[in-house]
Each structure stands twice: as structure tokens, then as C-alpha cells.
C-alpha positions in Angstrom: -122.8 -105.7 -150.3 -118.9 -105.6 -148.8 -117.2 -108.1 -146.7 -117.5 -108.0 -143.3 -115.1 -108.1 -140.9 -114.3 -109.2 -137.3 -111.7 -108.7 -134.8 -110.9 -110.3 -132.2 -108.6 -109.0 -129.6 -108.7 -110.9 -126.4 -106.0 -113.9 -126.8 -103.9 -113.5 -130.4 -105.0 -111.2 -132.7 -107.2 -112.4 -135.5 -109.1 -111.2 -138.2 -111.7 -112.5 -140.1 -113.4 -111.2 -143.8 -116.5 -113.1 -144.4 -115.6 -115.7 -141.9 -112.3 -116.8 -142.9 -109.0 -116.0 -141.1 -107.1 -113.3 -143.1 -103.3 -113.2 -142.5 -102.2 -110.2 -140.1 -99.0 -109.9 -141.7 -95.5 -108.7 -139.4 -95.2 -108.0 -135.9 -95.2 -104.4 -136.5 -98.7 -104.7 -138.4 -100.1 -106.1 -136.0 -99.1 -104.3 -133.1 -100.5 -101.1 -135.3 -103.7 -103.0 -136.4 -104.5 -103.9 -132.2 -103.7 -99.9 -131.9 -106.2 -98.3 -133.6 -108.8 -101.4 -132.7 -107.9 -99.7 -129.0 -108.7 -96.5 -130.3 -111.2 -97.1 -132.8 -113.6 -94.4 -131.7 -110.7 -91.7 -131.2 -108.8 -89.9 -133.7 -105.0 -90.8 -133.9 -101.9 -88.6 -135.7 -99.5 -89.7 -137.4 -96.7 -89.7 -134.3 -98.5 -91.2 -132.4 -98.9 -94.2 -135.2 -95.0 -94.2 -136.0 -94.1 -94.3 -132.4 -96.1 -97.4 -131.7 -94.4 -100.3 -133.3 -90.9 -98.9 -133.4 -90.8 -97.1 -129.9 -87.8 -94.8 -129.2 -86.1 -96.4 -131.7 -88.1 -95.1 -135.1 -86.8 -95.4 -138.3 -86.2 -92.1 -140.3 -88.3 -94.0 -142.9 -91.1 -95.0 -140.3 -94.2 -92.5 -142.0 -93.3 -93.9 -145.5 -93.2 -96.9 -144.3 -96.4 -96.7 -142.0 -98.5 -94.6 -145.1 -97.3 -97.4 -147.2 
């Protein structure tokens, strides 16, 4: 059977596989991780994604950065 995940969204974000906190990682990450947990039933391209955390200012790197 996999691991089992929760999110939890209202207050800081935190995730949890099997019950134990997981690290979120950057700013950025996390910002793109509550994203798609607000559009988790929608689909999402890829500008859309790479506009998120980085705004008006997005690296020319941002999609290699994002697929990575």
C-alpha cells in the first residue's frame, strides 16, 4: 500500500506522509505546492505555474527550474 498524505492549508502550510511532518522546502515551493492544492481539481499550464512564485519578475530559467 503507498503513503498517505495530508495537507493542511488553513494557518501554515504543512504536510504530512504517514503522519509525520514532511519538510515543505523554500518559499517558492511552497507557494507552488498551496497552488495547485487550490486548484487540485483543475488543470494548470505551465505559465500559469512559473508566474506564481516569481510574479512579473520570472526568471528566464523559471520552467527548468519549476520541471526540476
Amino acid at each position: 500500500m503507498g503513503a498517505r498524505y495530508e495537507f493542511k492549508v488553513l494557518g501554515p502550510l504543512e504536510v504530512r506522509r504517514d503522519g509525520l511532518v514532511v519538510s515543505t522546502g523554500a518559499a517558492k515551493l511552497r507557494v507552488l505546492l498551496a497552488d495547485l492544492l487550490a486548484d487540485a481539481i483543475r488543470v494548470v499550464c505551465l505559465d500559469t505555474l512559473v508566474s506564481r512564485p516569481w510574479g512579473e519578475e520570472t526568471p528566464g530559467r523559471a520552467r527548468n527550474t519549476l520541471q526540476n
